[in-house]
N, C-alpha and C positions, 0 to 999 in steps of 0.2 A: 566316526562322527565328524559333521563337516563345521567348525565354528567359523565359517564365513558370515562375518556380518557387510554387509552392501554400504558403501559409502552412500550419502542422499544425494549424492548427485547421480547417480546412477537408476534412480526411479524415475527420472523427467529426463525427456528427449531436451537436446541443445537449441531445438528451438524453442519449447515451449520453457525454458530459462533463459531464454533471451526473450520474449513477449513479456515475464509477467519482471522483469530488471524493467525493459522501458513501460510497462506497466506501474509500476512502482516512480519514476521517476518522472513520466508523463504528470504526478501530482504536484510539481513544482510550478508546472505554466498552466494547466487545465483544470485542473481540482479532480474531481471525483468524475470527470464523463469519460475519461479514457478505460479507470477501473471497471464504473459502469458496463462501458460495451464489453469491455472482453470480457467479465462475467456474465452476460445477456446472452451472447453468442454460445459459451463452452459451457455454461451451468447443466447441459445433460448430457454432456459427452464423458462416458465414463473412463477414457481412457487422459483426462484430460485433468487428473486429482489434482495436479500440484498446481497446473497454474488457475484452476478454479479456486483452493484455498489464497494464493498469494490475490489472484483478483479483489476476493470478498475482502484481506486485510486491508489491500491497498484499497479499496469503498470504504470500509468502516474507519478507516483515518483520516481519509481527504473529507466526510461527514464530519467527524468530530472535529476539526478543522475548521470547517466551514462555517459551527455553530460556533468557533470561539471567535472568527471573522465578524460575526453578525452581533456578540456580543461588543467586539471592538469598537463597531460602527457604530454602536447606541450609545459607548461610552465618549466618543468622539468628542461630546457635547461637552464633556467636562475638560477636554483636552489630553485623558489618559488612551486612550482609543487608539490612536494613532500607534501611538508605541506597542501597545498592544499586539496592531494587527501584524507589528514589525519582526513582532517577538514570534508572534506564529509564522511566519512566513519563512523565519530563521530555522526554526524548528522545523518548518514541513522539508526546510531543501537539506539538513543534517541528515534526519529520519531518513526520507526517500532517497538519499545515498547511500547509506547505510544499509537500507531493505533491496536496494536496486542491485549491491554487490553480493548481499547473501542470495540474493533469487538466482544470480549467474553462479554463482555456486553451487544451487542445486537445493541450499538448505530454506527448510521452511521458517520464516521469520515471520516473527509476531511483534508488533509494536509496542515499546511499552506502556502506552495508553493509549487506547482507540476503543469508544462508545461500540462496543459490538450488536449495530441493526441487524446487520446479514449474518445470518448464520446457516 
């Protein structure tokens, strides 16, 4: 009996762990359109699992993101806003290092919060 169990990096080809790292990272300067495309393009390509799932996290983060951006901007007016939108920005470039090194490794990361639209 064979107990080989498959390291995760060995289910995704080295390119497609290097598109869904600067997929991932792409959400520091672009938001959500980078994620976007590359799940529009590969969402029916079956051979394409891992970086269709890391696509969809990295959209549903740069999204949930984007609405604490919008919340920041309304709060502006009272002068907490700002900080705010500081404190996410912080946050998106920790995260998307973070998800951009586990993607080049192969492993599927999940954020630990991100509004899950896409699914």
């Amino acid at each position: 009996m064979n107990d080989f169990n498959p390291i995760p990096g060995d289910t995704a080809s080295q390119d497609d762990r290097t598109v869904a790292m600067l997929t991932h990272l792409s959400g520091i300067i672009l938001g959500f359109i980078v994620p976007l495309v590359v799940w529009l393009i590969n969402k029916d390509k079956t051979d394409k699992g891992f970086l269709i799932s890391q696509s969809k996290e990295a959209l549903n983060f740069q999204i949930t993101l984007l609405f604490g951006y919008i919340v920041g901007i309304i709060l502006s007016v009272i002068l907490i806003g700002a900080l705010l939108n500081f404190l996410i920005w912080i946050v998106c470039i920790i995260f998307a290092i973070i998800a951009g090194l586990a993607a080049n490794k192969g492993e599927d990361y999940r954020y630990p919060f991100a509004i899950r639209l896409i699914k």
